[in-house]
N, CA, C and O atoms as CSV, one atom per row, in Angstrom:
chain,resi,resn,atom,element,x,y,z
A,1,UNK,N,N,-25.832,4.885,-35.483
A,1,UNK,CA,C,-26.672,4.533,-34.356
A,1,UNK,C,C,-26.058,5.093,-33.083
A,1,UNK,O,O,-24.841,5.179,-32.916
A,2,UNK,N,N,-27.115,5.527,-32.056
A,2,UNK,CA,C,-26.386,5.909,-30.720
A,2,UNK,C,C,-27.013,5.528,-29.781
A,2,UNK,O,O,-28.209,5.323,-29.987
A,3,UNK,N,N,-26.574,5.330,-28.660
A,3,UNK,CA,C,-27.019,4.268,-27.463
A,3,UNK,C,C,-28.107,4.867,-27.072
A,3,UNK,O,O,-28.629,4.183,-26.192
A,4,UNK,N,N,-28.900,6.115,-27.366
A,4,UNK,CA,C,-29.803,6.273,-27.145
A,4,UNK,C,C,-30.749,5.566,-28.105
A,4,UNK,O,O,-31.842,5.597,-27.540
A,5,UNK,N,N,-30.870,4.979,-29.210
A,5,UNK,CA,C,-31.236,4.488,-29.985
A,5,UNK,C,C,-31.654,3.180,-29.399
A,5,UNK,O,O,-32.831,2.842,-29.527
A,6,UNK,N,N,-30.942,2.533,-28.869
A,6,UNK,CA,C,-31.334,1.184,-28.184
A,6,UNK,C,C,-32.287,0.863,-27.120
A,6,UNK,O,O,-32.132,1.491,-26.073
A,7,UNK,N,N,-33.559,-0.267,-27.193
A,7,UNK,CA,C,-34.334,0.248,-26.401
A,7,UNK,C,C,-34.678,-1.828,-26.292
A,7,UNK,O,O,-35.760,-2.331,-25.990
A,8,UNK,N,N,-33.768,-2.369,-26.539
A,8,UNK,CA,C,-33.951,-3.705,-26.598
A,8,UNK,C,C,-32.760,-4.554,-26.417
A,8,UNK,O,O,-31.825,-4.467,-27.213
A,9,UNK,N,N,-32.730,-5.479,-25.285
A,9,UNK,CA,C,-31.384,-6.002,-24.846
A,9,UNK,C,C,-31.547,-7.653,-25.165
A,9,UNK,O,O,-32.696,-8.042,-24.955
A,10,UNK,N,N,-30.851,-8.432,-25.513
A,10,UNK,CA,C,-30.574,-9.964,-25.411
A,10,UNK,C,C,-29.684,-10.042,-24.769
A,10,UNK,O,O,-28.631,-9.439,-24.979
A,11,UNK,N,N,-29.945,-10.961,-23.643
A,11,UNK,CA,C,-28.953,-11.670,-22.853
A,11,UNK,C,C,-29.145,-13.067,-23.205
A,11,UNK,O,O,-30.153,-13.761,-23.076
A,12,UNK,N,N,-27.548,-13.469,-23.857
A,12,UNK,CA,C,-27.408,-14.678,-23.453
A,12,UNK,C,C,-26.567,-16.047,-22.909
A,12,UNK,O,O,-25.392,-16.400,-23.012
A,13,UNK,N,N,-28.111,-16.802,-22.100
A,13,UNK,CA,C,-26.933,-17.337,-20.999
A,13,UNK,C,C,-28.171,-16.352,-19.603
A,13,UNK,O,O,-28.267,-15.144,-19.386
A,14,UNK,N,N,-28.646,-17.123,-19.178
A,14,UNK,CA,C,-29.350,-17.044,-17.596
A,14,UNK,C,C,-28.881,-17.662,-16.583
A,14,UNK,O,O,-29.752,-18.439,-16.193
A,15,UNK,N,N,-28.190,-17.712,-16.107
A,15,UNK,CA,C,-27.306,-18.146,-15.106
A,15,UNK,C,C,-27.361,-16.277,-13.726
A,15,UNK,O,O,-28.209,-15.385,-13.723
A,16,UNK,N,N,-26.474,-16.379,-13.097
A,16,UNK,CA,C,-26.153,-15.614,-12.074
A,16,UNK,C,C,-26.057,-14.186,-12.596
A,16,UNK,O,O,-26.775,-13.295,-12.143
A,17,UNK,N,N,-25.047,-13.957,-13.675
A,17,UNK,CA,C,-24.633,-12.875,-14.020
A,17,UNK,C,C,-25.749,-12.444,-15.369
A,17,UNK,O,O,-26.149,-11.309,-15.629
A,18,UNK,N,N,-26.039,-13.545,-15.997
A,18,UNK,CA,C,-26.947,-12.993,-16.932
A,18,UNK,C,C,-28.196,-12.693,-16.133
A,18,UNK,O,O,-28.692,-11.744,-16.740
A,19,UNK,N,N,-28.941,-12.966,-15.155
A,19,UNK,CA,C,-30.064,-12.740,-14.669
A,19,UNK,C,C,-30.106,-11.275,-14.127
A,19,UNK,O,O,-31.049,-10.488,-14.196
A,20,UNK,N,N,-28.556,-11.040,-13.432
A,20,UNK,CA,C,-28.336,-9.632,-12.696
A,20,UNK,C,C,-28.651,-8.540,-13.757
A,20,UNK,O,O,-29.552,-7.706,-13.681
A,21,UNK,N,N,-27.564,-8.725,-14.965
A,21,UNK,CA,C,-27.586,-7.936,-16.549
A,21,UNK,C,C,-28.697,-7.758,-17.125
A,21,UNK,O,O,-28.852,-6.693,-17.722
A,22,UNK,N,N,-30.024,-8.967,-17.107
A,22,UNK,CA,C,-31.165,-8.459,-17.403
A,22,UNK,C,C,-31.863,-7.568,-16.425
A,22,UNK,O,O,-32.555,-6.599,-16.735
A,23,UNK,N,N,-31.648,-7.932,-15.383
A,23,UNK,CA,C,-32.244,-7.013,-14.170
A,23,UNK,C,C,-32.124,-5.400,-14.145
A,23,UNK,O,O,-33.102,-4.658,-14.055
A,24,UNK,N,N,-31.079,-5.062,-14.217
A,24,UNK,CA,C,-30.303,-3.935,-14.278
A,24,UNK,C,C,-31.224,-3.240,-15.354
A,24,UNK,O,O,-31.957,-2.266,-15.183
A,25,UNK,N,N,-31.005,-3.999,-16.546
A,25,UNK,CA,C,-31.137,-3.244,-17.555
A,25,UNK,C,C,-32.771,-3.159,-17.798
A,25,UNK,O,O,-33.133,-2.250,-18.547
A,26,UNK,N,N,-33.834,-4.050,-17.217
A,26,UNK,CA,C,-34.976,-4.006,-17.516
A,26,UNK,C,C,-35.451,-2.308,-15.998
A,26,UNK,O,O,-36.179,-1.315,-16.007
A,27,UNK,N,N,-34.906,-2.673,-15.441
A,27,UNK,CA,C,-35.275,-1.369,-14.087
A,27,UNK,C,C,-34.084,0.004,-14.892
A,27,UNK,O,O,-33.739,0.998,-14.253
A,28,UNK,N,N,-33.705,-0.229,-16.131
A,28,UNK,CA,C,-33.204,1.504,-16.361
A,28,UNK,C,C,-34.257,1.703,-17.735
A,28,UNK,O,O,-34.303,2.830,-18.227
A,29,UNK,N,N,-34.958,0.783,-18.243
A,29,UNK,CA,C,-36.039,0.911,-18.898
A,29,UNK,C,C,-36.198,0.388,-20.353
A,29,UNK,O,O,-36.993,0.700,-21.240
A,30,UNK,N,N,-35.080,-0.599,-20.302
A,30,UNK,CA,C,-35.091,-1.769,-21.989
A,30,UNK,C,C,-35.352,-2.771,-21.983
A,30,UNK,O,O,-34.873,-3.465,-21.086
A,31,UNK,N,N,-36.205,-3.356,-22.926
A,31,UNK,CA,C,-36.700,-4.443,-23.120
A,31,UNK,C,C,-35.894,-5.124,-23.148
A,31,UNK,O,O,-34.980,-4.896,-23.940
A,32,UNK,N,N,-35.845,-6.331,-22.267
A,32,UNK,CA,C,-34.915,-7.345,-22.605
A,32,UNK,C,C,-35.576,-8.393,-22.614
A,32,UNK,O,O,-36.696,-8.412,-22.104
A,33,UNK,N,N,-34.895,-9.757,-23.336
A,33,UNK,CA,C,-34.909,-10.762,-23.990
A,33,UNK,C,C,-33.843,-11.675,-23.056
A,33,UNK,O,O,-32.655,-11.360,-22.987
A,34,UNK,N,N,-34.405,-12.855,-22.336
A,34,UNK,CA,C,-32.959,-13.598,-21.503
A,34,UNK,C,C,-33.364,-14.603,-22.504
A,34,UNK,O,O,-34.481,-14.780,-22.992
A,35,UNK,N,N,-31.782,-15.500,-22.821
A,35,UNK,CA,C,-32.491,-16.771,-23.638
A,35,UNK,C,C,-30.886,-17.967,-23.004
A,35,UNK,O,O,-29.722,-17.702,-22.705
A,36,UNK,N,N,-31.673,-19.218,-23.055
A,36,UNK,CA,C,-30.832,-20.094,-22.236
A,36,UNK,C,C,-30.947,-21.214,-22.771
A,36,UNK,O,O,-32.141,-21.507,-22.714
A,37,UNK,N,N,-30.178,-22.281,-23.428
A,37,UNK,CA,C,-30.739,-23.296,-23.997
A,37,UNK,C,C,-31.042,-24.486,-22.887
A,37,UNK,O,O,-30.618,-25.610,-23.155
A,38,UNK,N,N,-31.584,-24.328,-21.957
A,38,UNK,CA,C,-31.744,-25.177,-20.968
A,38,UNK,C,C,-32.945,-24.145,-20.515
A,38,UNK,O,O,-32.830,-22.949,-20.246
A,39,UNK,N,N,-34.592,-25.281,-20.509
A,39,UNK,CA,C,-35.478,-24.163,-20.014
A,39,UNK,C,C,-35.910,-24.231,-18.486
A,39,UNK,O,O,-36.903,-23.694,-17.996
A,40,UNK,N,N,-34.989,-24.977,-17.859
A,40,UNK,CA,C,-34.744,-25.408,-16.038
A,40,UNK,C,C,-34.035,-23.985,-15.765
A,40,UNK,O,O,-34.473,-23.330,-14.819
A,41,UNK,N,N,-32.770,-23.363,-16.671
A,41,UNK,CA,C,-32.406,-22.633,-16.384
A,41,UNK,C,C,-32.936,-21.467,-16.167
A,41,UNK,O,O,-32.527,-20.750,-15.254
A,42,UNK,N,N,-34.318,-20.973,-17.303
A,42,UNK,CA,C,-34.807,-20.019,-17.636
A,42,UNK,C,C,-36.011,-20.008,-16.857
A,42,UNK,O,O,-36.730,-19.037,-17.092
A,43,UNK,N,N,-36.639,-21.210,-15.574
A,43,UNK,CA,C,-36.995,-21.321,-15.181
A,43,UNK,C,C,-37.049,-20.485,-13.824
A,43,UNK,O,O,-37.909,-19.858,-13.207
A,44,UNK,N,N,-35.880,-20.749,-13.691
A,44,UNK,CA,C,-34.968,-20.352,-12.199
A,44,UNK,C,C,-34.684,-19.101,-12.306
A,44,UNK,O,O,-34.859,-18.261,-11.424
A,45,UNK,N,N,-34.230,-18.913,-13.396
A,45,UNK,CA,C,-34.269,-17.225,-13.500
A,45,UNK,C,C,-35.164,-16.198,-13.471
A,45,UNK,O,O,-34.850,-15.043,-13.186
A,46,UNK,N,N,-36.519,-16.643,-13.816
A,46,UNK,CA,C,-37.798,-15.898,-13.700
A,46,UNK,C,C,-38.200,-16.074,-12.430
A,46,UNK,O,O,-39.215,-15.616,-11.905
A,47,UNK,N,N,-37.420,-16.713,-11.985
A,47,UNK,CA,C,-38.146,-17.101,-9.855
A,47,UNK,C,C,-37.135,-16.216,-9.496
A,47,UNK,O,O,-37.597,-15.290,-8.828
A,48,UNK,N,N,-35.881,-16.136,-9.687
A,48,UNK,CA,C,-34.846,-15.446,-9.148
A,48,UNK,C,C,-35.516,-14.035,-9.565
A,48,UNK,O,O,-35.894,-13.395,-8.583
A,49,UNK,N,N,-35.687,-13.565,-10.512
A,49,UNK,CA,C,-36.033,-12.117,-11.080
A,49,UNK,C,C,-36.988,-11.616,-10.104
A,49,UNK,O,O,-36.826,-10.548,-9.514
A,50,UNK,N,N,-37.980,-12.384,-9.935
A,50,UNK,CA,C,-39.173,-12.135,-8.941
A,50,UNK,C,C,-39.264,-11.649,-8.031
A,50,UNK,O,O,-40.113,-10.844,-7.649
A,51,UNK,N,N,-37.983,-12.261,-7.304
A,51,UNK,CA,C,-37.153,-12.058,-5.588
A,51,UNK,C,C,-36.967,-10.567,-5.923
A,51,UNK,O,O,-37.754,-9.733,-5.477
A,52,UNK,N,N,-36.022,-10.260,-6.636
A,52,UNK,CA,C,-35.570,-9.018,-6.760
A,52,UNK,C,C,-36.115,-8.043,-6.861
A,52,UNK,O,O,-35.484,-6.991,-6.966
């Protein structure tokens, strides 16, 4: 496999740094997946994403 191969990211953990890591990586053009076992968290993160 080679990193061009990859076209799908899981982050997990939505907090500060995971929200940035999905960010990043959804604006260079991979699907990502945030997952948080708290859905207050995953809440906040889709409002935070928004801002950005």
């Amino acid at each position: 496999m080679k990193v061009e191969d990859i076209r799908r990211v899981l982050i997990i953990g939505a907090g500060t740094m995971g929200q940035q890591i999905g960010f990043q990586c959804a604006m260079h053009g991979y699907d990502v997946v945030l997952y948080d076992i708290s859905p207050d968290m995953l809440d906040k993160a889709r409002e935070g994403i928004k801002k950005l």
